[in-house]
BAFITOR-119222 format. One record per residue (C-alpha): residue in one letter; x, z negated, y. Coordinates in steps of 0.5 Angstrom, whole numbers, plus 2048, in hexadecimal, padded with zeros to 3 digits. Example, Ala and Ser with C-alpha at 12.3 -4.5 7.8 and 13.67 -1.06 7.14 Angstrom:
2
A8197F07F7S81B7F27FE
***
This chain:
304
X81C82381BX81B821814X81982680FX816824808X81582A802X8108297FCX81082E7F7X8078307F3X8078307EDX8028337E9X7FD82D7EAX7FD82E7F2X7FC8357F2X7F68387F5X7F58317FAX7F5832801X7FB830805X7F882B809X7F6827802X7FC8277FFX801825805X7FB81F805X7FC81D7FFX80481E7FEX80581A805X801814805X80581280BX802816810X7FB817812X7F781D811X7F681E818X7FC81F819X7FF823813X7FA828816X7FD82881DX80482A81AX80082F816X7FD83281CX805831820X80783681AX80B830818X80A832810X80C83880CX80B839806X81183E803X81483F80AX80D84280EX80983D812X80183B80FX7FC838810X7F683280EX7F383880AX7F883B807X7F883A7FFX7FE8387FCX80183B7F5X8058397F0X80D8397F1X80D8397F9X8108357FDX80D831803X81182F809X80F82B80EX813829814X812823817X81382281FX81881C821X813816823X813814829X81680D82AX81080882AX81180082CX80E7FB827X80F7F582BX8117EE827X80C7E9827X80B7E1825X8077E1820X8067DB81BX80A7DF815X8097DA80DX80F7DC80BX8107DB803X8177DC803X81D7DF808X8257DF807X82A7E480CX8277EA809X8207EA806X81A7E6808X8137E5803X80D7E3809X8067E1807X8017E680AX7FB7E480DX7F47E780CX7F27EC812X7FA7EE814X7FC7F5814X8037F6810X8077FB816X8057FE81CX80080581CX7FC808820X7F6803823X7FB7FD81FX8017FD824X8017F5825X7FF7EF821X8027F281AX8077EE816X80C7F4819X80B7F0820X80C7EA81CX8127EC818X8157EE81FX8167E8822X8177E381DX81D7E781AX81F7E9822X81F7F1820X8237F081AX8207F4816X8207FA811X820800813X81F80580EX81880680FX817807816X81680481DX80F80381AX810800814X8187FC815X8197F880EX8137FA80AX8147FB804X80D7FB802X8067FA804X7FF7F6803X7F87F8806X7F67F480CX7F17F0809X7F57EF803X7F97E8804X8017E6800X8087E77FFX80B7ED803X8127EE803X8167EF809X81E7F2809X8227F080FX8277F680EX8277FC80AX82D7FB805X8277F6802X8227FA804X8258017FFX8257FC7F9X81F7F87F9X81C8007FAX81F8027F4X81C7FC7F0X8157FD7F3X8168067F1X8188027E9X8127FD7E9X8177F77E8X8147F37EEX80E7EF7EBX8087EF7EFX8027EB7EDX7FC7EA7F0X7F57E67F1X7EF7EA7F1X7E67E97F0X7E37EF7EEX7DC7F07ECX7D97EF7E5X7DA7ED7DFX7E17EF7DBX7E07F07D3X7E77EE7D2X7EB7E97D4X7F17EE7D7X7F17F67D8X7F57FC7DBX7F28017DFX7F68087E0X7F480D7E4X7F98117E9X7F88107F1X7F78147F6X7F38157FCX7EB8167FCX7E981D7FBX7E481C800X7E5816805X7EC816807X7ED810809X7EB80D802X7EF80D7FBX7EC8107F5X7EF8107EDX7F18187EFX7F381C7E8X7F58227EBX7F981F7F1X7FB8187F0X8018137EEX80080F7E7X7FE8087E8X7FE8027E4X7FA7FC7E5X7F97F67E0X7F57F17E1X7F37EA7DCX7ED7E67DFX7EF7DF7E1X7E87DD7E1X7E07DF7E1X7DB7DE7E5X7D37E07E5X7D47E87E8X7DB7E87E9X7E37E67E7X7E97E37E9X7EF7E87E7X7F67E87E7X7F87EE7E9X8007F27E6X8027F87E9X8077FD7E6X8068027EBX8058007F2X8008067F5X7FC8057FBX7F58017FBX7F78007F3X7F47FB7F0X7EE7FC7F5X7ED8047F2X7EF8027EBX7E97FC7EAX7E57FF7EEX7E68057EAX7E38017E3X7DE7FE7E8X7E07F87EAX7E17F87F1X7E57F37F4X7E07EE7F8X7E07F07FFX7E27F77FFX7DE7FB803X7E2801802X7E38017FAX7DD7FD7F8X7D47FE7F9X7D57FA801X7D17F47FEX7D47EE802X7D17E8800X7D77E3800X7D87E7807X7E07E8806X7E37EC80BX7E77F1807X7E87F07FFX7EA7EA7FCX7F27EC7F9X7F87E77FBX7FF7E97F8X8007E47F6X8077E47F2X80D7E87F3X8147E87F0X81A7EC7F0X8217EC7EFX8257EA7F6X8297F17F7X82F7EC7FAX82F7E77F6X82D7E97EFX8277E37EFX8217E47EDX81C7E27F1X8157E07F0X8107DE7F6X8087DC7F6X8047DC7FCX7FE7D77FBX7F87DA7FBX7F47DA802X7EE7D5804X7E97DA804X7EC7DC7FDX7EA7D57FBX7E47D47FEX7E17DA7FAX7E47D87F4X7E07D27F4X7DA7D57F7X7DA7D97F1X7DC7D37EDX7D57D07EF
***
């Protein structure tokens, strides 16, 4: 069993339990975080509690972790864009509308079961039997370069580059409206949605600092073509962040008004460069995903 300790501080004090074990363990779902509370596998100073229970500043939570049980993630041959590989690391391009790694309802057909077969198993595996060789993830309907580590040696250091912010990440993005300045940053800590739980919200009280640049490329009559810089890499960022500023990326139906004239399917953000220094060899590399069709299609739908 595996055991984690989170020590509150003054601004989690009077929070429920359930919310703020939501929030430190993004991870895990809400439901299944309330099951391991109804199990009394979470005690607060020693003594077990439950969802209710309000938490106060300088406790200690405990939460305990039963063992996983052991799952199958079958290898399957599926087509991969591969940008760049070597013995110990490779850089895919991925396609629209693919999960990243398995979970729950998403067991086949992700770009774990990909990863599988093309590397024949070798794989990193400090992330788990869910997540072999990934070392950070993009939405299922955001396309373009992800890293993929072949063993952990590599895998520990390029981890370590992404907690610095030294691996660069730039992305390509359409949002809404009209920009007044060619370039901006938005800053807002990110954390779970204080109502809806399976959203992102800029949260002051709960979230983790977040930096998002942006510089628009190109205008059009109600919308933008953004290159997008991230500093840090929260989840759903750069969709909360413009969102946030009230330019929704198009296409979003969870952080934009739901219109969907351009009927996209899912937003429209590729990741498009992505650059390191290689933890074996000391080079600095840097790939480009091309940008998908569909991309190019809006591009020019919105050009005319």
């Amino acid at each position: 069993m595996e055991q984690l300790e989170f020590l509150m501080d003054s601004q989690e004090a009077g929070n429920r339990i359930d919310r703020v074990l939501a929030e430190k363990c993004t991870d895990y779902s809400r439901s299944y975080l309330q099951k391991l509370l109804k199990d009394g596998m979470v005690s607060v100073n020693g003594k077990a509690v439950k969802s209710n229970y309000k938490v106060q500043e300088k406790e200690c939570i405990r939460l305990t972790l039963p063992d996983a049980k052991e799952l199958s993630i079958l290898p399957e041959e599926i087509p991969l864009d591969i940008l760049y590989e070597d013995e110990y690391l490779l850089v895919v391009n991925k396609p629209k509308n693919m999960v990243v790694h398995p979970s729950a309802g998403h067991m086949e057909g992700t770009l774990v079961n990909a990863v599988l077969a093309h590397c024949q198993g070798k794989l990193s595996g400090i992330n788990g039997v869910l997540r072999p060789g990934i070392v950070h993830r993009i939405d299922k309907d955001t396309t373009g370069a992800l890293l993929i580590c072949k063993d952990d040696v590599t895998h520990r250091a390029l981890a370590e580059q992404l907690k610095e912010h030294s691996i660069k990440r730039r992305y390509r993005a359409i949002a809404y409206g009209s920009f007044k300045e060619e370039e901006g940053v938005v800053e807002g800590p990110i954390g779970r949605h204080p109502v809806d739980r399976k959203k992102m919200a800029i949260n002051y009280k709960n979230g983790k600092d977040a930096v998002t640049h942006y510089r628009v490329l190109e205008r059009f009559e109600n919308a933008a073509y953004l290159e997008c810089r991230l500093e840090t890499g929260r989840t759903h960022q750069i969709r909360v962040h413009l969102s946030s500023i009230g330019h929704p990326l198009l296409g979003d139906e969870v952080y934009g008004s739901g219109r969907n004239p351009y009927h996209l399917q899912g937003q429209a953000l590729h990741a498009m460069v992505l650059g390191f220094v290689h933890p074996l060899t000391g080079e600095y590399l840097e790939l480009e995903a091309p940008l998908p069709d569909y991309f190019v299609n809006l591009l020019n739908k919105l050009r005319k």
